[in-house]
Structure formats: C-alpha cells, structure tokens
C-alpha positions as CSV (number, residue, x, y, z in Angstrom):
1,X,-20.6,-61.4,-11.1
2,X,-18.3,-61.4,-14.6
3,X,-18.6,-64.8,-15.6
4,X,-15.7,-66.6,-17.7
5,X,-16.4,-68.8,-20.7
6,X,-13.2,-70.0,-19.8
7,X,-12.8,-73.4,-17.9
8,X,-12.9,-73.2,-14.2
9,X,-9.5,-72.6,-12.4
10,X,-8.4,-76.0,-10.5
11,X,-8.6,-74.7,-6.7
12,X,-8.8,-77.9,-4.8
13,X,-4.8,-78.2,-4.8
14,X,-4.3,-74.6,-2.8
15,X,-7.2,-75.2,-0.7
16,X,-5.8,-78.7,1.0
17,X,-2.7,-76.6,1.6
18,X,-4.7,-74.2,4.1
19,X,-5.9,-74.7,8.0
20,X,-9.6,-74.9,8.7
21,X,-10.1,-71.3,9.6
22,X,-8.0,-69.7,6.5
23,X,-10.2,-72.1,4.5
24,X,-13.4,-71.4,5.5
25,X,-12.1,-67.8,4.6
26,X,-10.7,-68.4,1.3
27,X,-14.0,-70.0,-0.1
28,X,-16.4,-67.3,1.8
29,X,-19.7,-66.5,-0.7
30,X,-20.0,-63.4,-2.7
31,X,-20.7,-60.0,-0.3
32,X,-19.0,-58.7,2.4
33,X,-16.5,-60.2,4.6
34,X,-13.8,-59.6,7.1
35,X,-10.9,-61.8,7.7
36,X,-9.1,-60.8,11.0
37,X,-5.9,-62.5,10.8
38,X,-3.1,-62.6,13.5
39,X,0.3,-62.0,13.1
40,X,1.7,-64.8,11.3
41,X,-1.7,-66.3,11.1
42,X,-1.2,-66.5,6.8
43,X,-3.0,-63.5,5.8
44,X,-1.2,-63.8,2.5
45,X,-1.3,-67.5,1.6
46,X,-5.5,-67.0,2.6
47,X,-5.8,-63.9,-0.1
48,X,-4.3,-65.4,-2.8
49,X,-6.3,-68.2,-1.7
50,X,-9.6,-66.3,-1.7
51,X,-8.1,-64.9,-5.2
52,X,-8.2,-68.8,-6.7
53,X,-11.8,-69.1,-5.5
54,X,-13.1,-66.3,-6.9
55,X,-11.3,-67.3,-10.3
56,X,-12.2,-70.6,-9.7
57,X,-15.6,-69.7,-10.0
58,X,-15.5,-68.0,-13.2
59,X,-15.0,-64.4,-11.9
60,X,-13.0,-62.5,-14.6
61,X,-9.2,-61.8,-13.4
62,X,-9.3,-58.0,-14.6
63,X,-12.6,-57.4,-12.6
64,X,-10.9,-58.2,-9.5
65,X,-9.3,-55.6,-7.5
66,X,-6.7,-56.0,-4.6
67,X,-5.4,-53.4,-2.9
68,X,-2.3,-52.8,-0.2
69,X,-0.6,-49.7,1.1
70,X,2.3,-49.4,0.1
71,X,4.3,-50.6,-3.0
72,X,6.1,-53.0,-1.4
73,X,3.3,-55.0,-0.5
74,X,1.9,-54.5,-4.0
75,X,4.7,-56.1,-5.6
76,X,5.0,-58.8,-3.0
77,X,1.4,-59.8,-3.1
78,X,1.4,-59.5,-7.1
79,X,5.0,-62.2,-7.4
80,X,2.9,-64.4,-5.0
81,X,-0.2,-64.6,-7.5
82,X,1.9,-64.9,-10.1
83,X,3.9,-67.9,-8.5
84,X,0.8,-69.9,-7.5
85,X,-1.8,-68.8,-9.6
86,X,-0.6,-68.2,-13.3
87,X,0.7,-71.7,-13.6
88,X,-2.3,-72.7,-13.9
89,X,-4.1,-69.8,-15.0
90,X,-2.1,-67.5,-16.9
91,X,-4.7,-64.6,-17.1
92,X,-4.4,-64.7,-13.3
93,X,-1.8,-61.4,-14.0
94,X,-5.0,-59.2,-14.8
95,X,-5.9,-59.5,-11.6
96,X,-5.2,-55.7,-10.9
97,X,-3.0,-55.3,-7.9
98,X,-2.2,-51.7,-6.2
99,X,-1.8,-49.1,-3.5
100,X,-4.6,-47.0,-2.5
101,X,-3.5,-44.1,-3.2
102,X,-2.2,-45.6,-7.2
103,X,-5.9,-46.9,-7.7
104,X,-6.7,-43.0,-6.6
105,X,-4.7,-41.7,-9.1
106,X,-6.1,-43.8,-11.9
107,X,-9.3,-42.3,-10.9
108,X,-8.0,-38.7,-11.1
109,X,-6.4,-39.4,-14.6
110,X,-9.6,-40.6,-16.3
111,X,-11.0,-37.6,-15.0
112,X,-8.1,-35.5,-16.6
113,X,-6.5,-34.8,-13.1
114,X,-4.1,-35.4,-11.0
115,X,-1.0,-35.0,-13.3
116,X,1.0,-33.2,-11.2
117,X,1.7,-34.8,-7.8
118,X,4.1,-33.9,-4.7
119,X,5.3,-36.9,-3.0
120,X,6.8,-34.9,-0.3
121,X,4.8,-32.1,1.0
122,X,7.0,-31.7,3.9
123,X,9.6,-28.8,1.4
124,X,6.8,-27.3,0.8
125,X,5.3,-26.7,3.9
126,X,8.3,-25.2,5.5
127,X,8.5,-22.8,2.5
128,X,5.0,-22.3,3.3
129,X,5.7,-21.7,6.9
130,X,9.2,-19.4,6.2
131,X,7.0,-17.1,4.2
132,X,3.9,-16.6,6.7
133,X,6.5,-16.3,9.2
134,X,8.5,-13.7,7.0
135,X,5.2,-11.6,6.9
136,X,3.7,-12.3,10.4
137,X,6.2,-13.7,13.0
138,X,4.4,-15.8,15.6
139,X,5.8,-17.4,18.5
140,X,3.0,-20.0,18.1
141,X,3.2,-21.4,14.7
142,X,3.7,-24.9,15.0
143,X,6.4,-26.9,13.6
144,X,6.4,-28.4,10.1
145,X,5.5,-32.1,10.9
146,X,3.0,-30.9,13.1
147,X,1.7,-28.7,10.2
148,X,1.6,-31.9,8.4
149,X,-0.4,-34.2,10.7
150,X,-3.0,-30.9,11.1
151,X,-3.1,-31.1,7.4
152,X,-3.8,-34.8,6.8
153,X,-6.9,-34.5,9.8
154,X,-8.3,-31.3,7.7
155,X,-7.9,-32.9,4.6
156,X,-8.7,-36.7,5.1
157,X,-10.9,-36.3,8.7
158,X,-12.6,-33.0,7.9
159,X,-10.7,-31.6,11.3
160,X,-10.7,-28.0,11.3
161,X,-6.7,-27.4,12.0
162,X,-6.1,-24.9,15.1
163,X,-6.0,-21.0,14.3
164,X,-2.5,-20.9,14.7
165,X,-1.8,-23.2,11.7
166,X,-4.1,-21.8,9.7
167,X,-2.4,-19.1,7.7
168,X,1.2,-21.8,7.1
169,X,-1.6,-24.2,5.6
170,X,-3.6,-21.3,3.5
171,X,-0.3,-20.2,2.2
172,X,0.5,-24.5,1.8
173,X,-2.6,-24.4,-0.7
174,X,-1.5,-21.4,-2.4
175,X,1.6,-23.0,-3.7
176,X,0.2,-26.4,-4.3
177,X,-2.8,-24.0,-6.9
178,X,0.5,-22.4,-8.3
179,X,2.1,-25.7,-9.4
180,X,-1.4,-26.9,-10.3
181,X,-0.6,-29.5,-7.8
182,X,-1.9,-32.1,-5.4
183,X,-0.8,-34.4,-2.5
184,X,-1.2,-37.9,-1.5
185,X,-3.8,-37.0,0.6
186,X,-5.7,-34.8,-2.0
187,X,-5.2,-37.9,-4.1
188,X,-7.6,-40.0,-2.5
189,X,-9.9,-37.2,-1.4
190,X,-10.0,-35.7,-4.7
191,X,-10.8,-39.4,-6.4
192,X,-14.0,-39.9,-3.7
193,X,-15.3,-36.0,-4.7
194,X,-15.2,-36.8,-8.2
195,X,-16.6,-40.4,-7.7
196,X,-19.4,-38.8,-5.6
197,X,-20.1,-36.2,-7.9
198,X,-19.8,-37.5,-11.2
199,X,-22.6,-40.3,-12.1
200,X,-21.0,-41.4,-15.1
201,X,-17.1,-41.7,-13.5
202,X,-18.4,-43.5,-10.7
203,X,-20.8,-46.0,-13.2
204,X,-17.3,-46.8,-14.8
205,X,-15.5,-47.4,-11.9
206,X,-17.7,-49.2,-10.3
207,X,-18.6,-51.9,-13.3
208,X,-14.9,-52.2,-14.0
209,X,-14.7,-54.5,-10.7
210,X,-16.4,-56.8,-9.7
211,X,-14.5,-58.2,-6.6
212,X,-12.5,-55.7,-4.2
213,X,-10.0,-57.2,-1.8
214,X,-7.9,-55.0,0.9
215,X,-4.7,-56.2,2.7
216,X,-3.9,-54.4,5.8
217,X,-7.4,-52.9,6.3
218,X,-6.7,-52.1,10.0
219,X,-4.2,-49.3,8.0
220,X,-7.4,-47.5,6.0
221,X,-7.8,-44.1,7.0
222,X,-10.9,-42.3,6.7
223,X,-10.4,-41.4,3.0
224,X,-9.2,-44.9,2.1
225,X,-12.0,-46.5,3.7
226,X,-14.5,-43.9,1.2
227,X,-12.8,-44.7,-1.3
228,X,-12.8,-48.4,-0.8
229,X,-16.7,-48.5,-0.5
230,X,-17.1,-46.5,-3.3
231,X,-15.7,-48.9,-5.8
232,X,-17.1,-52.1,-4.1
233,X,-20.8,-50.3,-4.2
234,X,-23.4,-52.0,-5.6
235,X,-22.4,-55.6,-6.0
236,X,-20.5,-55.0,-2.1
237,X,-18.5,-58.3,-2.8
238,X,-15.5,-56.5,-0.6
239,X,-13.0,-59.2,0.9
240,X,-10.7,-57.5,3.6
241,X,-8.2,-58.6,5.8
242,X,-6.4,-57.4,8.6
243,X,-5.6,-57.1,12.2
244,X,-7.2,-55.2,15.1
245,X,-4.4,-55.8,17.2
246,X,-1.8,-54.5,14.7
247,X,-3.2,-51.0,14.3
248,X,-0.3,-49.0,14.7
249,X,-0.2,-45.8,12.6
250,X,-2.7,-43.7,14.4
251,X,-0.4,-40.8,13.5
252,X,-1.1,-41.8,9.8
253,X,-4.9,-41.4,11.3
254,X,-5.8,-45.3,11.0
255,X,-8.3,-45.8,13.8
256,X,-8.8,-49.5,15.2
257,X,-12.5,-48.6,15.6
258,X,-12.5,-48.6,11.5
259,X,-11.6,-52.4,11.4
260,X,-14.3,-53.1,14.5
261,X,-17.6,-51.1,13.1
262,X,-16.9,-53.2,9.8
263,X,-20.0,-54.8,10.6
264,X,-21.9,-51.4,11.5
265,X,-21.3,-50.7,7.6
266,X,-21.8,-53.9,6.4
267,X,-24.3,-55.8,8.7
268,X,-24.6,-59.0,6.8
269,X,-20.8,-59.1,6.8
270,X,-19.2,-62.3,7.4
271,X,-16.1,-62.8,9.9
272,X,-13.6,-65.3,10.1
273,X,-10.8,-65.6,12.3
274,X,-7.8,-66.7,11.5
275,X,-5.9,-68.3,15.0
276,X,-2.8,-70.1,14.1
277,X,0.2,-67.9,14.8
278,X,3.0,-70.2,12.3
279,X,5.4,-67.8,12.8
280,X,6.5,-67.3,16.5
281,X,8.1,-69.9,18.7
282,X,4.7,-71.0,21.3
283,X,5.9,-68.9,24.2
284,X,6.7,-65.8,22.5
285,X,2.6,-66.4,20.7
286,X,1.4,-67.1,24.1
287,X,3.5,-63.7,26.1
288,X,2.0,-61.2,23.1
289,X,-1.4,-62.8,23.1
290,X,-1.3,-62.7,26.8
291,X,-0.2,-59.1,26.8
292,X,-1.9,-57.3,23.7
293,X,-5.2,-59.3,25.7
294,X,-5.3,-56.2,28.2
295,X,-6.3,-53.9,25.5
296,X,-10.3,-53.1,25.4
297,X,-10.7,-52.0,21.4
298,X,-10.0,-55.0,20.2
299,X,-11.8,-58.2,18.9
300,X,-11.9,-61.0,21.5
301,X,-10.0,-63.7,19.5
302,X,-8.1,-67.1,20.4
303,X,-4.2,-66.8,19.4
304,X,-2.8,-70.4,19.3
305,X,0.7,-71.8,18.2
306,X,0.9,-74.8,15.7
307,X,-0.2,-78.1,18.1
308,X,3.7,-79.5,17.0
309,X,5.1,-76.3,18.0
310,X,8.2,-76.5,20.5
311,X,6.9,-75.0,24.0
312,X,10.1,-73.8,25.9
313,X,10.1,-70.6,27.5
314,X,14.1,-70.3,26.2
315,X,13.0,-68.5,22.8
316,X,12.6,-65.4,25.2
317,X,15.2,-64.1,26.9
318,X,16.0,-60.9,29.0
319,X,19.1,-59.1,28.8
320,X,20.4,-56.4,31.1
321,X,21.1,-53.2,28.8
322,X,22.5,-50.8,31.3
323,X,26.2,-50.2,31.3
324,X,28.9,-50.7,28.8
325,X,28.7,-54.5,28.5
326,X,25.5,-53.9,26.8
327,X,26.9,-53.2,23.3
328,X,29.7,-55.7,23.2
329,X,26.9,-58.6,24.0
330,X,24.9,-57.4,20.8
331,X,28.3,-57.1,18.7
332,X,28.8,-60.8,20.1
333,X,25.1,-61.9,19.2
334,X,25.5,-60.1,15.6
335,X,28.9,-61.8,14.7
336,X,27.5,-65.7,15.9
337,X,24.0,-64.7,14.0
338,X,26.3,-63.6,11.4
339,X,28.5,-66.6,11.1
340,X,25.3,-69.0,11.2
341,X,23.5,-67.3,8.4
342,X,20.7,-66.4,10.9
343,X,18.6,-63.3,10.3
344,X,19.1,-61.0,13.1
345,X,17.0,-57.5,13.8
346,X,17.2,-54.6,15.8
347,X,14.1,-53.0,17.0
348,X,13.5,-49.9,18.5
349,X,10.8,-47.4,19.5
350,X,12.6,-44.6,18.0
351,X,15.2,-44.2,15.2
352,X,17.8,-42.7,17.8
353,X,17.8,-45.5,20.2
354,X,19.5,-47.7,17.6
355,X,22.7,-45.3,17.3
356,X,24.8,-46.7,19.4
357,X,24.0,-49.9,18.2
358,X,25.0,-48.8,14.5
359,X,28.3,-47.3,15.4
360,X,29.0,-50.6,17.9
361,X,28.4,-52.7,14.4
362,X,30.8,-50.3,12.3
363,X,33.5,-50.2,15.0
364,X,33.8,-53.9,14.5
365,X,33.4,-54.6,11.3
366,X,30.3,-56.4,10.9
367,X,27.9,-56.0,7.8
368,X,24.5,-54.5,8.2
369,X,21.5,-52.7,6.7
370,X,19.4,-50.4,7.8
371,X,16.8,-47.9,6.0
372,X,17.8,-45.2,8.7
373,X,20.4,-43.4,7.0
374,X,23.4,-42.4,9.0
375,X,24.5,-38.5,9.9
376,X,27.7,-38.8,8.1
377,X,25.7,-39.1,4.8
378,X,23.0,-36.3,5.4
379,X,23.3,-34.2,2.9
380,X,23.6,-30.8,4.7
381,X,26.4,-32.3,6.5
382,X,28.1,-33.3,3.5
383,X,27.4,-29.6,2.6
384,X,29.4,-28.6,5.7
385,X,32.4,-31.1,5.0
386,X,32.6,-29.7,1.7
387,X,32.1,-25.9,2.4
388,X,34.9,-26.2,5.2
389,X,37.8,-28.1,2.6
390,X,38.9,-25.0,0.9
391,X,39.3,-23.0,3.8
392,X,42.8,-22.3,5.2
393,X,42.1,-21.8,8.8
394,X,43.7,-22.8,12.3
395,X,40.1,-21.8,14.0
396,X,38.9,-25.2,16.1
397,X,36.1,-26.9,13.5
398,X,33.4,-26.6,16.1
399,X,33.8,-22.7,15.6
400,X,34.2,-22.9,11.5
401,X,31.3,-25.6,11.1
402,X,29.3,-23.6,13.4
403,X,29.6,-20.7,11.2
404,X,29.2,-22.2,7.8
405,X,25.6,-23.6,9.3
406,X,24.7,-20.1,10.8
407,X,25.5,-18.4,6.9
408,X,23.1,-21.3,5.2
409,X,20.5,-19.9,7.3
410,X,20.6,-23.5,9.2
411,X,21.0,-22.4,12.6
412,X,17.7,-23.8,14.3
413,X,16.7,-20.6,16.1
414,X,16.6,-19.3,12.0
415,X,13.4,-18.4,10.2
416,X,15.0,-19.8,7.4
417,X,15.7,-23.4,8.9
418,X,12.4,-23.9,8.4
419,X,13.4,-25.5,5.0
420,X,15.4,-28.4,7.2
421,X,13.5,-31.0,8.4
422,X,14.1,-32.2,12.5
423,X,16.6,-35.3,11.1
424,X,18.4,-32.5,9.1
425,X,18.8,-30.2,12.5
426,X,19.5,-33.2,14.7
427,X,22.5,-34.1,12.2
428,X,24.2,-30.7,12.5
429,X,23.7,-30.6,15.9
430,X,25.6,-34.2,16.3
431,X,28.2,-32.7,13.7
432,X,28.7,-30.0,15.9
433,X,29.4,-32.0,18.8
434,X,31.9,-34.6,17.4
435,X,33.6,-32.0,16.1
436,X,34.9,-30.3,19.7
437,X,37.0,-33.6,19.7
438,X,39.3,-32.6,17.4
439,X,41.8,-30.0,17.3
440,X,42.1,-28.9,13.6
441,X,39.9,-29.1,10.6
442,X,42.2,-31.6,8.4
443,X,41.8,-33.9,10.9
444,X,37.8,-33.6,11.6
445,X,37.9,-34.3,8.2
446,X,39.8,-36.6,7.7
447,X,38.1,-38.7,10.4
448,X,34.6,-37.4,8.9
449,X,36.0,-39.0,5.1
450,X,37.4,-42.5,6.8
451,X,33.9,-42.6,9.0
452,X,32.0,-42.4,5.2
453,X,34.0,-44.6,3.6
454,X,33.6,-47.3,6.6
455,X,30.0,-47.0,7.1
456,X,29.6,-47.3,3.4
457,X,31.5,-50.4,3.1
458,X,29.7,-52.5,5.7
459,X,26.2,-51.6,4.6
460,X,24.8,-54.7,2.6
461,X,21.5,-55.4,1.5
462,X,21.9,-58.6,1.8
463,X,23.4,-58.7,5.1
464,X,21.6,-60.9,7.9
465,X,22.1,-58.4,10.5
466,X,19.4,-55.4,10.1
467,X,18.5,-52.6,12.4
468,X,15.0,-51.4,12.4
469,X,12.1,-48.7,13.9
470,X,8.4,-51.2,14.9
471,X,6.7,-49.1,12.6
472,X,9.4,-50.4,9.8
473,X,9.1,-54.1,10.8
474,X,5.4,-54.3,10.6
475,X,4.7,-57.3,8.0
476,X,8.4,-58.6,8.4
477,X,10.4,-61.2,10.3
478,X,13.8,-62.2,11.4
479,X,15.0,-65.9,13.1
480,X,16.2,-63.5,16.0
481,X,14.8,-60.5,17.0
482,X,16.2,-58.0,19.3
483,X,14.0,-55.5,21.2
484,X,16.1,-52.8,22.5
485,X,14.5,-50.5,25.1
486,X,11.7,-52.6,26.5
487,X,11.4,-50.4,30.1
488,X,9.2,-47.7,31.3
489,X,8.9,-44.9,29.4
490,X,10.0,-45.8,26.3
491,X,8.0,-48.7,25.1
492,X,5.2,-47.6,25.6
493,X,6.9,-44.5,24.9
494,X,6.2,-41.5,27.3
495,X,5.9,-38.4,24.7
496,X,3.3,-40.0,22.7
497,X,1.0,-40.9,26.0
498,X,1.9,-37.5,27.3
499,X,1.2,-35.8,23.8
500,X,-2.1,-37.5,23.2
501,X,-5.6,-36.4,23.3
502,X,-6.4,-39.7,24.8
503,X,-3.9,-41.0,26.6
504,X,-6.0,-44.3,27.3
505,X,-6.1,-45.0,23.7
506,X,-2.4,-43.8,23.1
507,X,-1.6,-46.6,26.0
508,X,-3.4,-49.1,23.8
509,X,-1.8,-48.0,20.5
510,X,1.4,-49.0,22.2
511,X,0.6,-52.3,23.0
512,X,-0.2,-53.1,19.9
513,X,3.2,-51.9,18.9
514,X,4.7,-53.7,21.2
515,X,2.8,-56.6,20.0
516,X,4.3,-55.9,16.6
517,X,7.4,-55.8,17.7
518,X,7.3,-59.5,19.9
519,X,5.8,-60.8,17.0
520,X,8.4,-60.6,14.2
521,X,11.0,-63.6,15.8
522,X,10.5,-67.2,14.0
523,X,13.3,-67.9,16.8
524,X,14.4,-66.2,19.6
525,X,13.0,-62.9,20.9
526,X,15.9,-60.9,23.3
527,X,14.2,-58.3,25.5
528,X,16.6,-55.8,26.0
529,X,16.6,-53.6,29.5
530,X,17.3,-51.7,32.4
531,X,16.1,-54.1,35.1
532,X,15.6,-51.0,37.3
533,X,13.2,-49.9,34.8
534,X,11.4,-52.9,32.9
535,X,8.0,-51.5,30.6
536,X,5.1,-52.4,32.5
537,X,4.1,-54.8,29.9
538,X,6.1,-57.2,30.5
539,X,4.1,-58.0,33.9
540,X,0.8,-57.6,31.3
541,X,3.1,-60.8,29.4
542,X,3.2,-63.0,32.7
543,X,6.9,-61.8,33.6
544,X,7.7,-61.0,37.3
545,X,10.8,-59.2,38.0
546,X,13.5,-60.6,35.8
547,X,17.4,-60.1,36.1
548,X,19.5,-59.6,33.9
C-alpha cells in the first residue's frame, strides 16, 4: 500500500451518513471484494465512500484507480468525489477516474500506439462489405451490425466468426492496417497483449496503482475483465461494484456469469450486499424483486424498501394502450407532469415503439427530449429534401423522392446501400411513405420544412418530459415513469428469444431488463398495455389479470 505522510483524511462524517450494509462495504480491508448493489441501493454514495477510506488510511489519491464505462459515468462519479471528498482533501482530484476503454488507451500510448482510433467502425464495415460484395456477390453475407457483433466475439471472446463473414471482416482489417488504425475493441485487446507481453509496461502499470475500483462490473466484457485483473495484479486490492440482476447488454457480450464466478477468480474475495432499494416507491421494489426472483443466474439477495417507506399499491398502475385514447392519455399525463415540474419518462423496448408517442408530443405542443433523433433530421433525408428543391416537376414526390434515393445508390436492394446504416434505410422508407399524402412537391416540402422547424422548437434539454430505449435509462430515474409495451412479445421481446442461441438465457436477459425498466420511478410506475396481451411477467410480479 502507498502510504501518505500526509494527515489522515476525516472519514467518520461520510460513514454515519451510510446504512449498515453500504458501510460494512465502504470500510472492507485491503484485497478483493465485490459489492453487489441493487438498483437504487446507493452504489455511488458507497464508492465514493470506499474512496474516503482508502484515503483515510493513507492510500495515495493518484495510486487509486476507478473505472466506469462510459464517460458519462466518469464525469458523474468524478463531480461526486470532488463534491464530498476535496473539501476536505483537496488531493482527492488525483484520484484517477476513467472509462475502460480511456485507461486502454493510456496503455497503448505509453507503448507508442494507439494514435489513430475509429470510434465508429460501423462506415467502415459496410465499405468493407460493398467491396467483398463488389468482387464476390453472396446471397449470404450478413448484414453490417451483424458483421459487427461477429467482430466484437472474434476480437474480445476469441469466437471464430462464421465462414460467410469471414472475407467482409478480412477486407474490415485491411482498411483498419491501411489507416494504421484500431477500434475500441482492439483498444482494450491490444492494451492486455502488450501488458502480457511486455514485462517492463506491465511492472509500470501495475506499480502506478495501488487500489482499482470498477462501477458497473456486471457491464465487463471478456477483455475488460483482462484488463481489469491485469492492473490490480499483484497487490489484488480490486473493489467492484455492480449488479447481477442488471446485466443487460449481452449484445455488448457482458455475461452475468462474469459478476457470479467473481469468487472462482478471487477465492478469498469478500461480498457485501447492499439491500435497501431508496429509490422506488415499496410496491414497485417489492413487484421487481418479486419478478427478477424467477431468474436462476443470479445471486440470491434480499431487496427491501426503506422501513418509513409509503406501502400503497397506487404507485403502479395499468393502463389500457390499445386504441386511439391511448395517446391522448399520455399527452394528458405529459402536460399535468409538465405543469408540476415532475420528471416524466418514456420507456420502450425498442426505439420505434416510442414514435407515435413523439409525434403525439409535437402535435400538441409540449417540450421534450429525447437522444433518438427524429426522421425529419436524418441526414440522407435532408439530402432528399434538398436534392428535390430545385427541380421543376409536376411528378407526385413519392415518384421524384423515390428516384433521387435509387441515383444515391440508397435503394436497399443496392450493393451500394451498404454504406447506410438500418436507421438510415428505415428513414427513407418512412419518407417515402409520408410523401404518397401529398399531391405536389412544394407542398411535401413545405410540410417536411414546418415539421423541422416544429420538432426543433420543442426539443429541450431541460424539459421534464423525456422519451427513452431500457438500455438508455440504465443508471437513471424519473418521479414518473412510463413503460410503454409491457405485453407478450415485446417485453420480453420475441426477436431476441427467437434469435438467440439460448433462448433460456435470452428469457432471463429480459427480465432483468424489465427489471431495469420498473426500477427507474421514484414515484409512480404506469404499465402501459394491451390487456388482451399483458407480458407474462407481470403474473411473475404478483399481477392477475388487470383491466385497463
């Protein structure tokens, strides 16, 4: 351990702010440990918690390393140390925090590498796939974000990709050694090959921390979790936190049986488990726990609501989302929320289900935000729009749009369309169809410019009404929280159990993200559904039929 000569940091003040379980956390010995916290359980306030301690005893801030996974959470984690620890401590800001994959980097650059990085790999890939297709056509080539999840499991798993991808990804290195490039997988792959390789690298890297602490470790993919042991290795004081029931991004190839086996690698591991849920109302904690329960790869756990918690069953409620009335009862909900200053969400499975939603907020008026951008400002369609204002023509614009994609090569049955990603196609193909409702191209156009110039006028960051994918809410909440599409077949959604090599383990990957998504009201959580067609999970919650 890198002892201060400084005096020790004052820790008893933070500690009598934390519960019994997030305390016996925070001031864990030196080795290995594993904090599984809940949603809403204070994963956070226990980290920077844990961070105090360790300063507390004399640990050096600059030899402590936390790291998140994605730069949002870096920032967020790095304000919070600021805000409670540098008060006290104003070294506390050496306390290095960073994403995985810009730890990675730091790696690559003291090795001289890594200078040149593509953040999206997804252009390049379709050019990849264009020119083997060009040379070779082949009914059986996959699509470019399959190419892309085959790449990531080669890459990050070792997972030989199937023969049929194997030229688009050969000719997706080829470009990448021409640019004297690398990914963000390569990034983290490349750091552990040169770590393992080089014994003087890894002697620096290793005796430049001390301490390693991970937020979100349920999210550590293969390469992440090398990486990760690398640097703790020898001292193996590594401090992670996360959550077995909110392993969601299998598709980014996180694997809840990463966050289990923790002990396999690290037998004298401690656990703690966090078991205060602070952020739900008590039924909505007791419904998820009660549902997310049914899952076998999981950690057996209690989930408990504060003992002064409210416990009514009214901060759930089901509403009936088929027909028409649907709509105006969340423009109703949105305008109260609104007026009250309440934070309202939107959740969906998918990014489409919450289109109808968007235009229902823009038809009346009410400011939102979203991160899903909408068609009107993709940029191929504002291609289109443009391509089509010079032209003097009394063809119908479903006919003139049509052919201004087909000459861009953007048609989808194209080779060349390979260079547009599936939001990109779906876009012109929505363009397309609101165009057959008008008669003449001013006036598609015209409607096309006002619909902009709307949209653009209502979106507010700082609005209280947001709409939102699950995967996008994960770490987030809202006072109300609307989950739109809560039935069979769409949460849990039936493409990815259908799709997966496992479909048991798919199931169970849905849970969680339904768990996710129940989790993220402080409030009131609306279910929103066809009561001809509820998701079997809300049985698995302790729901019989409801009406709506």
């Amino acid at each position: 351990m890198a002892i201060s000569a400084a005096p020790s940091f004052a820790v008893d003040p933070i500690l009598a702010m934390l519960d019994p379980e997030q305390r016996a956390a925070a001031i864990l010995p030196d080795g290995p440990a594993q904090i599984i916290a809940p949603a809403g359980s204070g994963k956070t306030t226990t980290m920077v918690a844990r961070l105090a301690v360790l300063l507390s005893r004399g640990v050096l801030p600059e030899r402590i390393c936390v790291v998140t996974f994605n730069r949002d959470a870096a920032l967020d984690l790095a304000a919070r140390v600021e805000r409670r620890l540098t008060a006290s401590l104003p070294a506390a800001t050496s306390i290095e925090v960073r994403t995985l994959h810009a730890l990675a980097r730091q790696v690559l650059l003291d090795a001289d590498e890594g200078r040149n990085i593509v953040a999206d790999r997804l252009p390049l890939l379709r050019a990849a796939r264009r020119r083997v297709m060009l040379d070779a056509p082949t009914a059986g080539t996959p699509e470019p974000s399959q190419l892309d999840t085959h790449l990531s499991a080669w890459k990050i798993e070792g997972r030989p990709p199937p023969d049929e991808a194997r030229p688009v990804l050969q000719a997706y290195a080829d470009l990448l050694r021409i640019r004297g490039a690398v990914d963000f997988d390569d990034l983290v792959v490349r750091a552990c090959d040169l770590l393992e390789t080089d014994p003087h690298l890894r002697l620096r890297w290793q005796s430049r921390f001390s301490h390693v602490c991970v937020d979100e470790f349920q999210d550590v993919d293969a390469a992440q979790l090398r990486l990760v042991r690398l640097l703790a290795t020898p001292e193996d004081n590594l401090f992670v936190v996360g959550d077995d029931d909110q392993t969601i991004y299998a598709w980014r190839l996180a694997d809840v049986r990463r966050i289990l086996r923790f002990s396999l690698d690290y037998p004298n591991a401690r656990r703690v488990m966090l078991a205060t849920n602070y952020r739900c109302p008590a039924a909505v904690v007791a419904a998820s726990a009660r549902m997310v329960a049914v899952n076998r790869e999981r950690f057996d756990k209690p989930i408990r609501a504060p003992a002064a918690a409210a416990d009514t069953d009214a901060a759930i409620a089901a509403w009936n989302s088929a027909g028409p009335a649907w709509t105006d009862a969340l423009v109703r909900l949105s305008a109260v929320e609104d007026a009250a200053g309440r934070s309202l969400c939107f959740l969906s499975r998918t990014r489409g289900e919450l289109t109808p939603i968007f235009l229902a907020l823009v038809h009346a008026g009410i400011r939102h935000r979203t991160a899903i951008a909408p068609i009107v400002d993709n940029e191929r369609i504002i291609a289109l729009a443009d391509a089509a204002r010079p032209l003097d023509t009394h063809e119908h614009p479903f006919h003139v749009l049509r052919r201004l994609r087909a000459g861009r090569g953007w048609s989808r049955d194209d080779p060349a369309s390979d260079l547009l990603g599936d939001d990109d196609h779906a876009a012109l193909d929505a363009m397309l169809g609101w165009s057959t409702g008008f008669p003449l191209m001013p006036s598609f156009l015209a409607a096309y410019d006002a619909a902009r110039t709307r949209i653009a006028a209502l979106r507010d960051p700082s609005a209280t009404v947001e709409l939102a994918t699950v995967h996008a809410s994960k770490g987030r909440e809202w006072e109300t929280v609307v989950l739109v599409g809560f039935e069979a077949e769409r949460i849990p959604n039936r493409r990815s159990l259908t799709d997966a090599d496992d479909p048991d383990r798919a199931l169970e990957e849905e849970r969680r993200l339904a768990y996710v998504a129940l989790t993220r009201a402080t409030r009131q959580l609306i279910l929103g559904f066809d009561p001809a067609h509820p998701s079997p999970f809300l049985a698995e919650m302790g729901f019989g039929t409801v009406r709506g």
